[in-house]
C-alpha positions as CSV (number, residue, x, y, z in Angstrom):
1,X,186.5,76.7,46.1
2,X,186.9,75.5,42.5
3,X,184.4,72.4,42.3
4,X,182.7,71.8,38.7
5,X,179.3,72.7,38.1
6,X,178.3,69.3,37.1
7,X,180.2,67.8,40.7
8,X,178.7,70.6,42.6
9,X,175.0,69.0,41.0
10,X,175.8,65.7,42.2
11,X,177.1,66.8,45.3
12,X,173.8,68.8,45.7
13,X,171.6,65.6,45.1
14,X,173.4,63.8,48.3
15,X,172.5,67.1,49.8
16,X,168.8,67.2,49.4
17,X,168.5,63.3,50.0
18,X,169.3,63.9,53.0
19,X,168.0,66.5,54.4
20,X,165.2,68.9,53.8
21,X,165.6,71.8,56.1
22,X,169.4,72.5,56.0
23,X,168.9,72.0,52.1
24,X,166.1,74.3,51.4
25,X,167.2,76.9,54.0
26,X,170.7,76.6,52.4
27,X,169.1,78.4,49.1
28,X,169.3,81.7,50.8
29,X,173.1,81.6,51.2
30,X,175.3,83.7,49.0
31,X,176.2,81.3,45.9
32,X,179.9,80.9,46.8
33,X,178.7,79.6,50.2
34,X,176.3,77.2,49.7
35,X,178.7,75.7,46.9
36,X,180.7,74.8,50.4
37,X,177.7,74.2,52.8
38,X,177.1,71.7,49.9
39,X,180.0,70.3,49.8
40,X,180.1,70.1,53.7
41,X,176.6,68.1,54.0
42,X,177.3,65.8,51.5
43,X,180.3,64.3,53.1
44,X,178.0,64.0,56.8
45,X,175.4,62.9,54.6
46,X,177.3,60.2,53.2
47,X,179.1,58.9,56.0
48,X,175.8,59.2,58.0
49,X,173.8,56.8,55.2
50,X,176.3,54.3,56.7
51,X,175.7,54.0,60.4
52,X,171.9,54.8,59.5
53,X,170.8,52.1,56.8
54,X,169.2,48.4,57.7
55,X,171.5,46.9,58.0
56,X,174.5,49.1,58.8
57,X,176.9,49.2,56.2
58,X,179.8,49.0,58.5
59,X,182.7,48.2,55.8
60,X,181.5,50.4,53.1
61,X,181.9,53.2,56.2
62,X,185.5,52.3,57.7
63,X,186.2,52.1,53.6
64,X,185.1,55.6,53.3
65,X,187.3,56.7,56.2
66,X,190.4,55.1,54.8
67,X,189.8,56.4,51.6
68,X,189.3,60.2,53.4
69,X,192.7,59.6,55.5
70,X,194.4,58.8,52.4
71,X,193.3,62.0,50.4
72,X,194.3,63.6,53.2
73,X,198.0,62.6,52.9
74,X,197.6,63.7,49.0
75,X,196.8,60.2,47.3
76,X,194.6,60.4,44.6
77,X,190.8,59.8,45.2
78,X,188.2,58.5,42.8
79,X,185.4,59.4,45.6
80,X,183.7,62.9,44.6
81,X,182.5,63.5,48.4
82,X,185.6,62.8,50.1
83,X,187.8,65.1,47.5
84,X,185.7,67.9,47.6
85,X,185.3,67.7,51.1
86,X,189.2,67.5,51.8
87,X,189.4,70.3,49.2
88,X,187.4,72.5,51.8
89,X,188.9,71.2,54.9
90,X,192.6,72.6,53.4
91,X,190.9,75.6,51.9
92,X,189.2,76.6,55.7
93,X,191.9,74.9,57.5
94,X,189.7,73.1,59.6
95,X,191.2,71.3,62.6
96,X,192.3,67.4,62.4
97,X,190.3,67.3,65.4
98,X,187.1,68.1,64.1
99,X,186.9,65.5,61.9
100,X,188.0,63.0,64.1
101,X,185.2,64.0,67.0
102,X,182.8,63.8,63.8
103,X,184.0,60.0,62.7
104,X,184.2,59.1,66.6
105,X,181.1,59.9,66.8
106,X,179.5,57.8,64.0
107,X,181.4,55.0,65.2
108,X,179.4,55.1,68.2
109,X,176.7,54.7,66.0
110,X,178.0,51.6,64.7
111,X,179.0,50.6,68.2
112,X,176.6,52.2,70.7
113,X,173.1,51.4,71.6
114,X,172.1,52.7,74.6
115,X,173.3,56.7,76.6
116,X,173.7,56.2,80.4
117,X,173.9,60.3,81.0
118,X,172.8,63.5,79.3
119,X,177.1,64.2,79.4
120,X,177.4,61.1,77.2
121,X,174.7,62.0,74.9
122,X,176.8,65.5,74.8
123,X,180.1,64.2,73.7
124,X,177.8,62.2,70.6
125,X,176.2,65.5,69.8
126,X,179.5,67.0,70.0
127,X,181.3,65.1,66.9
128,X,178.0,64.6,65.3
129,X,176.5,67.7,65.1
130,X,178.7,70.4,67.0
131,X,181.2,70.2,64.6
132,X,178.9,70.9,61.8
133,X,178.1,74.3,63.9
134,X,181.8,75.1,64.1
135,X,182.6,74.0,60.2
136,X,179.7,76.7,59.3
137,X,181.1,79.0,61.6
138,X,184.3,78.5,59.4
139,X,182.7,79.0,56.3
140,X,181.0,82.2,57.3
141,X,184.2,83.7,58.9
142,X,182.6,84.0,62.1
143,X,184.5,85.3,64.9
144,X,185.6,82.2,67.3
145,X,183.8,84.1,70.2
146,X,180.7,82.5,68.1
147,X,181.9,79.4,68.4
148,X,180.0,78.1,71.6
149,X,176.9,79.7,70.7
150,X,177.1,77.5,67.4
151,X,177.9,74.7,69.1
152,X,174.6,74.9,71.4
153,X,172.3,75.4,68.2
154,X,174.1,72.5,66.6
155,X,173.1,70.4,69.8
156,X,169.8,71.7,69.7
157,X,169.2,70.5,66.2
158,X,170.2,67.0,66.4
159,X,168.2,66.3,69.7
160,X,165.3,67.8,68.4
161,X,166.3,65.5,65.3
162,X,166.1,62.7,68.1
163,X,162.6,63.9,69.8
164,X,160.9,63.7,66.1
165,X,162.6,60.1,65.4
166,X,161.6,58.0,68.2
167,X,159.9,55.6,66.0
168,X,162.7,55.9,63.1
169,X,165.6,55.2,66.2
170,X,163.5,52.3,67.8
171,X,163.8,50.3,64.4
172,X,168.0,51.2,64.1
173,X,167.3,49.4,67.8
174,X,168.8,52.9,69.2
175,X,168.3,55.1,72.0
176,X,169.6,58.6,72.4
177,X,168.2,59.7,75.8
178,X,169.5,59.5,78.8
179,X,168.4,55.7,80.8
180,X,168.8,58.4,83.7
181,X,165.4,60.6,82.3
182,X,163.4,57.2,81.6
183,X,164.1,56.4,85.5
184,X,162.8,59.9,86.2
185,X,159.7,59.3,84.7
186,X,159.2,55.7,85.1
187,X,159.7,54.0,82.0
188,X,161.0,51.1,80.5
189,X,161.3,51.7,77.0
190,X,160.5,54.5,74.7
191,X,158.3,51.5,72.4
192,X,155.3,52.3,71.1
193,X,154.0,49.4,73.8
194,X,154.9,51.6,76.5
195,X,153.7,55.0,75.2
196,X,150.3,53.1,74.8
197,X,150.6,51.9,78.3
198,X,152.2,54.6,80.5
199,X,150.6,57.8,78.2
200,X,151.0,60.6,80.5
201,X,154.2,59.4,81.5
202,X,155.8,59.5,78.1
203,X,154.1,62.2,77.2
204,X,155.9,64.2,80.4
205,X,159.0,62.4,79.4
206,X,158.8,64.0,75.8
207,X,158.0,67.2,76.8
208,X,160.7,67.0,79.3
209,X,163.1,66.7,76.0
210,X,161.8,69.5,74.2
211,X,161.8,72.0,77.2
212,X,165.9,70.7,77.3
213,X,166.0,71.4,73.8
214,X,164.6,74.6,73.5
215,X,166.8,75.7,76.7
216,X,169.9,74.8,74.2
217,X,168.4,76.8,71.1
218,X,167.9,79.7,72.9
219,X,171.1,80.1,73.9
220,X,172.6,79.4,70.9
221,X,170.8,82.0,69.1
222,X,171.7,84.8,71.2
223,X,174.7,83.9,69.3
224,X,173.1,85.1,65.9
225,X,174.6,88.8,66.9
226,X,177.8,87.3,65.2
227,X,176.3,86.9,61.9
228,X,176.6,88.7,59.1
229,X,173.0,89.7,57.4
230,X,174.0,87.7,53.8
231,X,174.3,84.6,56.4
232,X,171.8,85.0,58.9
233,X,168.8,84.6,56.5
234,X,169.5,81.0,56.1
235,X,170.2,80.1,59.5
236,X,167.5,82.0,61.4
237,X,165.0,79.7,58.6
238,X,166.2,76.6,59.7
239,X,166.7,77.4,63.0
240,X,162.7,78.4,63.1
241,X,161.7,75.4,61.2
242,X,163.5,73.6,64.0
243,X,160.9,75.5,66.5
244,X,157.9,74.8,64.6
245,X,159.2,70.9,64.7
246,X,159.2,71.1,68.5
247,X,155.7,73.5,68.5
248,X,153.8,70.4,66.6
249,X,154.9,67.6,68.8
250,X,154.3,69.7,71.6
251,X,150.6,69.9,71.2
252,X,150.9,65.9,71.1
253,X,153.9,64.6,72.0
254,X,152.6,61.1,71.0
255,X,152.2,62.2,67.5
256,X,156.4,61.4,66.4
257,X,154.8,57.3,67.0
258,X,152.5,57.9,64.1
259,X,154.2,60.4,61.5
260,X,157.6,62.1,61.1
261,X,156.7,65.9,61.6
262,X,158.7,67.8,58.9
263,X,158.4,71.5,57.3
264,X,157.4,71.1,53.2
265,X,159.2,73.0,50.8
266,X,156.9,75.7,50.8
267,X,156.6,76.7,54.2
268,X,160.7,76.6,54.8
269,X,160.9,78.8,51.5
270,X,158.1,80.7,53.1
271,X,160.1,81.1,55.9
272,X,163.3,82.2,54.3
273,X,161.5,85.4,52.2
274,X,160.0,86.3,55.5
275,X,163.3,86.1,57.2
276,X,164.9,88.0,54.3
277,X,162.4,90.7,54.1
278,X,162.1,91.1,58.2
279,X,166.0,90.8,58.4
């Protein structure tokens, strides 16, 4: 896609805000790719600084989606994000409904407090981070038998995304697990009060959300068979960064009430050369 070098920067820097995993494991994509994966996580990044800031910044968000539905029907827009963005979405010929799940889904942010069922916390997970699994899929030309398998990696990521910011989601006042798991193990809340109190129990109720997640990941990743070796180097990293997330706050699950466990730099670059030597 045909996106200045100087837009592609800034685009970049919304990137790397955002997210350190996706954005140093990104590096080891082909450059024509990762000028799209950019592209791609800027727009969720941008839209996602609006459901996730103190206080929400719910106009500036439904502003952002007019001005996207507006580009969309060929009317000029001054917004880098959204015109790049709609640039890829006509260039991949990515499905109307995609985009909508994703924007439903960060409207339940706005909206949505509490998840009554794991099959409610699926359809979030679906528009907020299964999509982004399918858009990749897209952009690597991946067969659509892929597409589930993508799908359950994308799931995998944002709930281990929830698991390491219990103390990050209690301050946004939201809760992504199921009220059906904290009956199972006899909790209230997931506060910091309560993991204090009830220890084992939310320790067993933490654990209980990484076995679920890891049961997801490994399913997905049977799906890596579909991708091509220029590709897979950067998946495979974050996808193992993911797993060494879930391996530190398994040791202590009570750990994500202290500190936000995150791989540095080095070790996801580390990762990536291993990956691209091994692979």
């Amino acid at each position: 896609m045909e996106v200045k070098l100087q837009e592609i920067n800034q685009l970049s820097l919304i990137f790397k805000s955002g997210s350190r995993t996706f954005y140093n494991s990104s590096k080891f994509f082909p450059k024509p790719y990762r000028k799209q994966v950019i592209v791609l996580y800027a727009f969720v990044r941008s839209v996602d600084d609006f459901v996730d800031s103190i206080p929400q910044m719910t106009e500036d968000y439904y502003k952002f989606k007019q001005d996207y539905n507006l580009c969309l029907k060929n009317q000029k827009a001054d917004n880098l994000v959204i015109k790049s963005f709609v640039k890829l979405k006509q260039e991949l010929k990515l499905p109307d409904s995609w985009i909508e799940a994703f924007f439903s889904s960060m409207e339940m942010d706005l909206n949505k407090k509490v998840y009554y069922s794991i099959d409610e916390v699926k359809q979030y997970m679906y528009g907020s981070a299964e999509i982004i699994g399918l858009i990749m899929c897209k952009i690597m030309k991946l067969p659509e038998k892929s597409y589930p398998y993508a799908c359950l990696v994308g799931r995998a990521f944002q709930y281990i995304n929830f698991i390491r910011d219990i103390q990050e989601d209690i301050h946004l006042n939201r809760n992504y697990f199921p009220r059906q798991d904290y009956q199972k193990f006899n909790i209230v809340s997931k506060s910091l009060d309560e993991s204090q109190n009830n220890s084992e129990q939310m320790i067993n109720f933490i654990r209980y959300q990484i076995n679920r997640s890891r049961q997801w990941l490994d399913q997905g990743e049977y799906g890596f068979r579909y991708i091509p070796h220029r590709f897979l180097v950067p998946i495979r990293t974050a996808s193992s960064m993911y797993r060494w997330t879930l391996d530190k706050i398994d040791v202590n699950p009570l750990i994500v009430y202290n500190e936000k466990i995150k791989p540095n730099k080095l070790k996801i670059l580390q990762y990536g050369l291993k990956n691209l030597i091994y692979f």
